[in-house]
C-alpha positions as protocol buffer text, in pm:
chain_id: "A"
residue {
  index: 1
  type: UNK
  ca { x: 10591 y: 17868 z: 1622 }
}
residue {
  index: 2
  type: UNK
  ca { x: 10396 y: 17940 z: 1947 }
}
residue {
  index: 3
  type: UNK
  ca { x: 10286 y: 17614 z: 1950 }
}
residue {
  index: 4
  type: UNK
  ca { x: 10706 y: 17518 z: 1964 }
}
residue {
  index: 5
  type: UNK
  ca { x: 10753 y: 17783 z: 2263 }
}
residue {
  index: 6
  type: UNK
  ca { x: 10453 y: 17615 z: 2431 }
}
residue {
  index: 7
  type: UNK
  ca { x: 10573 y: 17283 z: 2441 }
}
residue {
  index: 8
  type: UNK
  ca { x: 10913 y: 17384 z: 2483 }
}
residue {
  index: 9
  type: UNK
  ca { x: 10818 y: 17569 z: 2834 }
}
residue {
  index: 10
  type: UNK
  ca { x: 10592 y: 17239 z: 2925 }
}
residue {
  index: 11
  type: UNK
  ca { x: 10894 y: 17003 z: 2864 }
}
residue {
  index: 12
  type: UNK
  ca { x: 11136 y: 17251 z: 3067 }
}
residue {
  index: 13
  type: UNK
  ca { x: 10869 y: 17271 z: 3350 }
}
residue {
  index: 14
  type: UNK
  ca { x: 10829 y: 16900 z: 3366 }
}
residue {
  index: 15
  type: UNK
  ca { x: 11206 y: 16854 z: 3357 }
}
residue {
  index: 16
  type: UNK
  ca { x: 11226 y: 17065 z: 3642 }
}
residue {
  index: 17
  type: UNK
  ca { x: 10962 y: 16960 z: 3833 }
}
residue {
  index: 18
  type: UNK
  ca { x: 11113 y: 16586 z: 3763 }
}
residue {
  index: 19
  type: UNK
  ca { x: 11438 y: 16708 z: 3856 }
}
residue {
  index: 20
  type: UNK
  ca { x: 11298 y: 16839 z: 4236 }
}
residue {
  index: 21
  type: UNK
  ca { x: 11098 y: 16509 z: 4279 }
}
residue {
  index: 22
  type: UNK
  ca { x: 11477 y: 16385 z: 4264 }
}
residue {
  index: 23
  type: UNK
  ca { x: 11611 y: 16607 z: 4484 }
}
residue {
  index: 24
  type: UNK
  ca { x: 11337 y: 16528 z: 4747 }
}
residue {
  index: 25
  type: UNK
  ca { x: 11373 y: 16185 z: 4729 }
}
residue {
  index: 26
  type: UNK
  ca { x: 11735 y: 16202 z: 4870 }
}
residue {
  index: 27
  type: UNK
  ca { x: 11623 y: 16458 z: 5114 }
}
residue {
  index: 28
  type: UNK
  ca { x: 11334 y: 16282 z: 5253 }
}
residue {
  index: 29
  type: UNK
  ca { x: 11458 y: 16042 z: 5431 }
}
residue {
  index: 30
  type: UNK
  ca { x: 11656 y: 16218 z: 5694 }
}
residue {
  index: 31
  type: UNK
  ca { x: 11320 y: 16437 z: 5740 }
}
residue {
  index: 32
  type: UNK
  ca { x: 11139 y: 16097 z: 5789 }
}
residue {
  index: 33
  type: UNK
  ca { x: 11350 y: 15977 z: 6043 }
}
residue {
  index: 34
  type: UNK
  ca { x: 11254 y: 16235 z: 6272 }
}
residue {
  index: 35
  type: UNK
  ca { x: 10885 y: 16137 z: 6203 }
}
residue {
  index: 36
  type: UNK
  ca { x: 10837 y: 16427 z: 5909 }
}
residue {
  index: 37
  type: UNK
  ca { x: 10797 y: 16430 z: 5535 }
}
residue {
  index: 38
  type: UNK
  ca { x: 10786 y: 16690 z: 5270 }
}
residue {
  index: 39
  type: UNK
  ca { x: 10511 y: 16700 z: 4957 }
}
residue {
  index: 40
  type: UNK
  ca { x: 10594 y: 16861 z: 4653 }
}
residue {
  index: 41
  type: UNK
  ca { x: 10286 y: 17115 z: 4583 }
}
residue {
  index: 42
  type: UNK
  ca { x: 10342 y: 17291 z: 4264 }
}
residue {
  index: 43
  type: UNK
  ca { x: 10679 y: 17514 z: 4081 }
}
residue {
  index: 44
  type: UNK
  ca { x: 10588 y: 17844 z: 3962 }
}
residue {
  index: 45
  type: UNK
  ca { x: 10846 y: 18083 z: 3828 }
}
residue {
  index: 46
  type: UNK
  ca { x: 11118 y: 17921 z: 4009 }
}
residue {
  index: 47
  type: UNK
  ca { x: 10951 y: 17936 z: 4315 }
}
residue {
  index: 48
  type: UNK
  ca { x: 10913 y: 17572 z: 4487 }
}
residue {
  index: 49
  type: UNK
  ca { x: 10590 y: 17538 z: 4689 }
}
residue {
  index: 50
  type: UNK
  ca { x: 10615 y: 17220 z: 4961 }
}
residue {
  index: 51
  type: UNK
  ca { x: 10375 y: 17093 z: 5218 }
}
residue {
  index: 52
  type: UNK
  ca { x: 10565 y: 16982 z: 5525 }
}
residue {
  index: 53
  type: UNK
  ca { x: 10391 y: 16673 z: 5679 }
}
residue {
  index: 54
  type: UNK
  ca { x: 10415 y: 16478 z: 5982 }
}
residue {
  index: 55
  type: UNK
  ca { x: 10595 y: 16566 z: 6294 }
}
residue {
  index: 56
  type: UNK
  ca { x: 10687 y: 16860 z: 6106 }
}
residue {
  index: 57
  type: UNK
  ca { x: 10380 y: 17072 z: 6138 }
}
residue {
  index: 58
  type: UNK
  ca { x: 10357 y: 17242 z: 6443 }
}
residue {
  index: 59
  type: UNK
  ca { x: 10774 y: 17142 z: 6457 }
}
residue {
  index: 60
  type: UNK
  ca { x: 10976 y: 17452 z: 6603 }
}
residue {
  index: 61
  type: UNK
  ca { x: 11257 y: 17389 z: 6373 }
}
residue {
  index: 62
  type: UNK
  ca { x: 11024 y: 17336 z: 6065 }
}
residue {
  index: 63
  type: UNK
  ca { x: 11147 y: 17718 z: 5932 }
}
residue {
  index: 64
  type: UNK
  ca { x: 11524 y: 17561 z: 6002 }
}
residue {
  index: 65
  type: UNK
  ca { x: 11445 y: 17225 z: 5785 }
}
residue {
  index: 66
  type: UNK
  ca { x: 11248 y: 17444 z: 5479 }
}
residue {
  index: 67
  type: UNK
  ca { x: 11527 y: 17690 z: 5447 }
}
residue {
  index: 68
  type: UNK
  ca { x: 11859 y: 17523 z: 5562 }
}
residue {
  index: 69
  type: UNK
  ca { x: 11753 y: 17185 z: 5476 }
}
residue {
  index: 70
  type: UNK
  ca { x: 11512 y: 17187 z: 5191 }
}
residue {
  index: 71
  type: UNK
  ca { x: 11569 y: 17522 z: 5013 }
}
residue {
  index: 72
  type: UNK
  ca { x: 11985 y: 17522 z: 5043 }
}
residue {
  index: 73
  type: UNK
  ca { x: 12000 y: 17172 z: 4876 }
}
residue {
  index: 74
  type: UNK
  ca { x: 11748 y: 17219 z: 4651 }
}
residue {
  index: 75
  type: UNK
  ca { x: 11916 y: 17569 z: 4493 }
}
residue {
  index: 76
  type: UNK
  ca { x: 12240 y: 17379 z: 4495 }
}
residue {
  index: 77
  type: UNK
  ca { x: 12132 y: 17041 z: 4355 }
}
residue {
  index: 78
  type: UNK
  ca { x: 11875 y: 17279 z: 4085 }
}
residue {
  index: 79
  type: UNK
  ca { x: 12021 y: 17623 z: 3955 }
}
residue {
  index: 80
  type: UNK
  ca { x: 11649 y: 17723 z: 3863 }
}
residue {
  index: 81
  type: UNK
  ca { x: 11507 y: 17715 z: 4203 }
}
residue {
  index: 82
  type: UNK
  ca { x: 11453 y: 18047 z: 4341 }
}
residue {
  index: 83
  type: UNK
  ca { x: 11289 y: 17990 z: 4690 }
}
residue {
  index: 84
  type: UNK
  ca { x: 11105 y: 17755 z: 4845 }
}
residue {
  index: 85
  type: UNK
  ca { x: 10781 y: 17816 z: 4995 }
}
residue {
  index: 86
  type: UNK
  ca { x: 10552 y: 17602 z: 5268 }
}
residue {
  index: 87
  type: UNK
  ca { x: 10238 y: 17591 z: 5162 }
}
């Protein structure tokens, strides 16, 4: 029976962490055209943890493009996201 919960919470963790690769991907590329990108880091408890690359470190706007951009469409695209977090 533990064994069952085990690999239940692996396949739901994978299917979420499949399901935010997803979401990136359609995200990404407006980042990337202004020179950025985003790297998915780990999920933990809902919490989505992303390394912003590119033009994007140092970027002003970087706290606009994790929260408005990143976390808004992630939460609305996955119900299980929480936050998410730069790394």
């Amino acid at each position: 029976m533990a064994e069952e919960r085990t690999r239940g919470s692996v396949d739901a963790t994978e299917d979420i962490r499949l399901r935010v690769e997803e979401a990136l991907a359609m995200i990404r590329p407006a980042i990337q055209m202004d020179g950025g990108d985003v790297e998915l880091v780990k999920i933990k408890n809902g919490d989505v943890f992303v390394r912003l690359l590119g033009s994007c470190i140092g970027c002003p706007i970087s706290a606009l493009t994790l929260k408005a951009g990143l976390e808004m469409n992630l939460k609305r695209m996955i119900p299980e996201v929480n936050q998410v977090i730069a790394v």
